[in-house]
N, C-alpha and C positions, 0 to 999 in steps of 0.2 A: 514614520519610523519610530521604532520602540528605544527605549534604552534599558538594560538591565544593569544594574550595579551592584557589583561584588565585591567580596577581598581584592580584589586583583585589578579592579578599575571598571568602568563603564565601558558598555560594549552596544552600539547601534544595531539592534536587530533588526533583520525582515525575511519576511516565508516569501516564497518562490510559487509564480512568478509577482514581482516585486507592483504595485500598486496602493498608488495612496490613499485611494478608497478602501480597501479593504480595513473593516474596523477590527481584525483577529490578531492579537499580539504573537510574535513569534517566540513566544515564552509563556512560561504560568509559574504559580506557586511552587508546583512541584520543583521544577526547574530550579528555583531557588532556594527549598529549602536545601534540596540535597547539597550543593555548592556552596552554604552556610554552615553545613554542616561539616563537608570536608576542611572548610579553611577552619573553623574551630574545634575540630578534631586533630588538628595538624597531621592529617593521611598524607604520609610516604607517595608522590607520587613519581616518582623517579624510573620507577620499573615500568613495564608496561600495563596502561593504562586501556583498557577497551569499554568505549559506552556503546551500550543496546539502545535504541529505540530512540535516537536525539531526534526530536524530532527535525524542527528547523535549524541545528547545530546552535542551540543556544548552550548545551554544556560544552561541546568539544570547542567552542570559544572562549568561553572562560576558563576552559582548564587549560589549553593553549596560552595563554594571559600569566596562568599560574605557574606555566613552566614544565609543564606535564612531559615527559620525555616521549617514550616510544606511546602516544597516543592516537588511537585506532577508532574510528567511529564504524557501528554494523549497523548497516539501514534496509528496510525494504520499498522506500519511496525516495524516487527518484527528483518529484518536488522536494523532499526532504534535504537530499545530499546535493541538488543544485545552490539550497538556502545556505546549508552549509559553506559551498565552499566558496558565496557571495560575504558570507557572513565572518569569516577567515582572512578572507581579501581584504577586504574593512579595515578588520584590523590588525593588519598590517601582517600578515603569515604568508609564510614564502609556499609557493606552490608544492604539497607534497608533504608539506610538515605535516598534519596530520592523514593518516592512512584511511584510506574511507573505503570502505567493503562492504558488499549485497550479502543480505542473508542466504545470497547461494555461494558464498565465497567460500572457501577451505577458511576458520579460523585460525588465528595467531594460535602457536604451539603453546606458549606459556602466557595467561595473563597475572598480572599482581594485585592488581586493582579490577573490579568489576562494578559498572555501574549501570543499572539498567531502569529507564525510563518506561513503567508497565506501559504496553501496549492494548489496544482495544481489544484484540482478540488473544484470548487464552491459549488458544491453538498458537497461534504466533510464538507467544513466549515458552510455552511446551519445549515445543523445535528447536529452539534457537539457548535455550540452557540446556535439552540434551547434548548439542552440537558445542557451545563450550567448554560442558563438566571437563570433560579429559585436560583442559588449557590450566585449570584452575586448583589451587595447590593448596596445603592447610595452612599458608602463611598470605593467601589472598583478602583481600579485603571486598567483601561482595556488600554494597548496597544499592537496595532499588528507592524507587520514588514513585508516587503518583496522586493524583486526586481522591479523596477519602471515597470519593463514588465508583472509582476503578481497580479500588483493593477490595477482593473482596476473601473469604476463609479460602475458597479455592484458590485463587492467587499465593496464599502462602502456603499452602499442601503442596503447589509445585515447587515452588523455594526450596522447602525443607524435603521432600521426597528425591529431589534430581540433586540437591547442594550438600544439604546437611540443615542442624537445626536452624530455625529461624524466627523473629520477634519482630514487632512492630515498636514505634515511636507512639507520640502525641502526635496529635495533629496541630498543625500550625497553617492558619490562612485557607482551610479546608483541606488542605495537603498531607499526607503522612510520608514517612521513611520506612523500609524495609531492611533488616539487617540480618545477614545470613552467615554466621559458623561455618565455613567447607569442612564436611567429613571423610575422609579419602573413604571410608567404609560404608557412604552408601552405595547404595544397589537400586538405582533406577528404574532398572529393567530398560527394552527395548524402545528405541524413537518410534512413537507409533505414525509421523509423519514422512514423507508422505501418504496419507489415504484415499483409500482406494475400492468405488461402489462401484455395481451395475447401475445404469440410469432403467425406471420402471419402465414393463411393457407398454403401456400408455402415454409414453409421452409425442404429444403431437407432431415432433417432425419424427416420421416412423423411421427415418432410416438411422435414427439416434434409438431406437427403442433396444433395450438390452444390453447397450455398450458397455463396454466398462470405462471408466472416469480416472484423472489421477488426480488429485487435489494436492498441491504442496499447502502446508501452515500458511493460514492468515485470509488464504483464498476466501472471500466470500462466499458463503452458504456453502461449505467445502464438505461438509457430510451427504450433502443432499441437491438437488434439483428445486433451488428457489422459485418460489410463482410466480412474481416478476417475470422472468426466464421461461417457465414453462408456459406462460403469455401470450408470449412473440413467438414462441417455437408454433403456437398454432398460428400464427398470423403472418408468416414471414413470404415475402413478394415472391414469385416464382418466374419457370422462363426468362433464366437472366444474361443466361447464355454467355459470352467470355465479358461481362463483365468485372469491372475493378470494385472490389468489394473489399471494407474496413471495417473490422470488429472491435468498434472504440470504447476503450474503457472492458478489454475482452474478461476481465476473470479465468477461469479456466476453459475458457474458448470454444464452448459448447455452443455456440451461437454461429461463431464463424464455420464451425464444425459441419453443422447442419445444411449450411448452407454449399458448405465443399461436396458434403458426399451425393446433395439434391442435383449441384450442377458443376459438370465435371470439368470444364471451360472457362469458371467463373477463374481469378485471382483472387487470393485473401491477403490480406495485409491484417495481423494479428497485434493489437498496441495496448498496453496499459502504463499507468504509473509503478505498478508492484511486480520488483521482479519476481518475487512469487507466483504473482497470478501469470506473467508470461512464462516464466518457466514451466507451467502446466498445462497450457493452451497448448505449446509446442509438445510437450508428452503426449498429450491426447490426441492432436492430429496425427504424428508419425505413427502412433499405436494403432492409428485405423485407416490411414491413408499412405504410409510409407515414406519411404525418402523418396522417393520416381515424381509423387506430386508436389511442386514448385510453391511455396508460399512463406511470407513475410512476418518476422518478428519481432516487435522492435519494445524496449523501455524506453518511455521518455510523455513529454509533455504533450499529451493527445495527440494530436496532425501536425500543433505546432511545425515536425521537420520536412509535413507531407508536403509535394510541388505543388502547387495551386492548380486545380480544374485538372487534376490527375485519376480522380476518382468519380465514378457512377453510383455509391451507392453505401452509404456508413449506416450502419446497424451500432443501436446503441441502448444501454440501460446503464444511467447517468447515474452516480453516489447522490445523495443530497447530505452526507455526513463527512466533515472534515475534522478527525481522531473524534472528539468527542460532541464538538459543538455543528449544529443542524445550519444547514446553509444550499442555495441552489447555485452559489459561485461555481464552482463546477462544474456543473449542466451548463450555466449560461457560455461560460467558456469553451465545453464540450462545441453544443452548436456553433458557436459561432467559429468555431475551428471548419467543421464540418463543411460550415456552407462556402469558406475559403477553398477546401479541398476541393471540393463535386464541381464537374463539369457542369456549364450550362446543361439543364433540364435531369442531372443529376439529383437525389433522393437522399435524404435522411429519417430514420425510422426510428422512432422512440417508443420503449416502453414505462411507464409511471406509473407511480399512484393520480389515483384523479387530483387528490386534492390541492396536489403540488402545483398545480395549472402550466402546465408548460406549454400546453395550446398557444395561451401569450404570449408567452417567452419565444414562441416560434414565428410567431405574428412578426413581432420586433423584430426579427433577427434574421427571416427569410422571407418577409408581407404575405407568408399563407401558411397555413396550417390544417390537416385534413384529416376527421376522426377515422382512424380503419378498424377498430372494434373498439369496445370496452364490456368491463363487467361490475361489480358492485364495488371492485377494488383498484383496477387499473385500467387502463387506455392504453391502445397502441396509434400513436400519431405520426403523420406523415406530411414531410415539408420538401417543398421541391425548388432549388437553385434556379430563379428565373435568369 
């Protein structure tokens, strides 16, 4: 367990779910400088207070600390806001005290304070400052924070285009600050998010060819039909007939998708951590399957809530990125979720890059693992619940 130390006193941190092996702090620099910055700014925080992007609640616990009033955290990870409201509990915050909201949530009407933690995707923060500006007053105090590798000029073309002018710090620790003016007189323009393609005539499961897609912000590869994805769409098991089928880790649920309109008896169970990416999984099916066909939604920590040996068949294309830093924690968790789920002589299907060896991983984790294609870039592999 981490400790972070502020004006305000030391705070036990940990990211969700909790593990003492894991060697990823539930904090960074950033995290800190912004928090050093507001207690030696002496920032007003009495009004309400909203942070974008905490990740693992290591600010809305120290501002919680600092006495922060009406304080609201917006997340779209749901490891995130589990961390959070472990990380709350800690220390010592009554249930509720602070407001924790999904990026699909109506935001607060008015904030005072704006603080937002850059997120990896541009798109993400795009969405989510259109969906604020209107809260945000000329007497607001907006600043962001991030690692010097994650600010980049576009980063503050959105600042200043959706807020008003906007300027950077120094860096300190690799970290910078971001500091944004509200202009009531800018003009925005249009939330371009959600967007929205046809998938190419080509793509191999044909009865996806020409669909149209709805990608909410943050979705991975939300403009396009990733190749990871379009992978397994050629490779996906057939004749499944009403099988229980889990699209883990779904993104915008093109996977599960294909597999509904192939087999019209199957069950889907649609899951991710981002409620972004389920909220588009769910747009996409009912836009091409309707409300008549029956299937499952859920945010939360992979299968973790799934019954055990409930499922025949988890389709999966696992992250190996956790925000910034490269890791197969995930994956390894992913599977071994999976193999809790599936019935005896049930199935888990992954697609990867080679290089990532998840064959191994599979070995360990279910004693077999079976190549079902590969090409110069990826593998689609297949492990079976003995």
């Amino acid at each position: 367990m981490n400790r972070l130390t502020t004006s305000w006193g030391t705070h036990p941190l940990t990211r969700h779910p909790e593990d003492p092996r894991d060697p990823l702090r539930a904090w960074d620099a950033a995290d800190e400088y912004l928090l050093n910055h507001l207690a030696e700014a002496g920032t007003d925080l009495s009004g309400t207070v909203a942070v974008l992007g905490d990740r693992w609640g290591a600010l809305a616990t120290a501002l919680h600390a600092a006495g922060a009033g009406g304080l609201v955290q917006i997340s779209d990870s749901y490891l995130g806001r589990e961390a959070t409201r472990a990380n709350l509990a800690r220390a010592g915050a009554a249930p509720g005290a602070v407001r924790l909201l999904t990026t699909q949530d109506p935001p607060p009407d008015r904030i005072d304070v704006l603080l937002v933690r850059v997120p990896k995707s541009l798109a993400l923060l795009e969405d989510q400052l259109h969906r604020l500006a209107p809260a945000v007053h000329p007497g607001t105090v907006v600043a962001g924070t991030g690692m010097v590798k994650e600010i980049h000029t576009s980063t503050l073309r959105l600042f200043e285009r959706i807020l008003g002018p906007t300027r950077t710090s120094l860096a300190v620790k690799k970290a910078r600050l971001i500091h944004t003016t509200p202009d009531p007189a800018a003009a925005p323009g249009p939330n371009p998010w959600p967007y929205r393609y046809d998938l190419p005539g080509d793509t191999p499961a044909r009865a996806l060819a020409g669909r149209t897609v709805t990608n909410h912000a943050g979705v991975f590869c939300a403009d396009r039909l990733d190749i990871g994805t379009r992978f397994l769409l050629g490779h996906l098991p057939r004749g499944l007939g009403a099988a229980r089928v889990a699209d883990l880790g779904c993104g915008n649920g093109v996977v599960g998708l294909a597999v509904a309109l192939a087999e019209p008896d199957a069950e889907l169970l649609f899951t991710d951590e981002s409620y972004q990416a389920v909220a588009s999984a769910e747009a996409n099916f009912r836009a091409h399957l309707g409300a008549g066909r029956p299937a499952r939604f859920t945010v939360g920590d992979g299968l973790a809530d799934v019954p055990e040996s409930s499922l025949d068949l988890v389709l999966n294309n696992p992250p190996f990125h956790s925000h910034q830093a490269t890791t197969d924690r995930t994956a390894r968790r992913m599977f071994a979720d999976a193999r809790r789920a599936l019935s005896p002589g049930g199935e888990l299907w992954v697609v990867g890059n080679r290089h990532l060896g998840y064959h191994a991983t599979l070995r360990r984790i279910f004693g077999n693992s079976e190549l079902v294609a590969s090409d110069p870039k990826f593998v689609v592999l297949r492990a079976v619940r003995r």
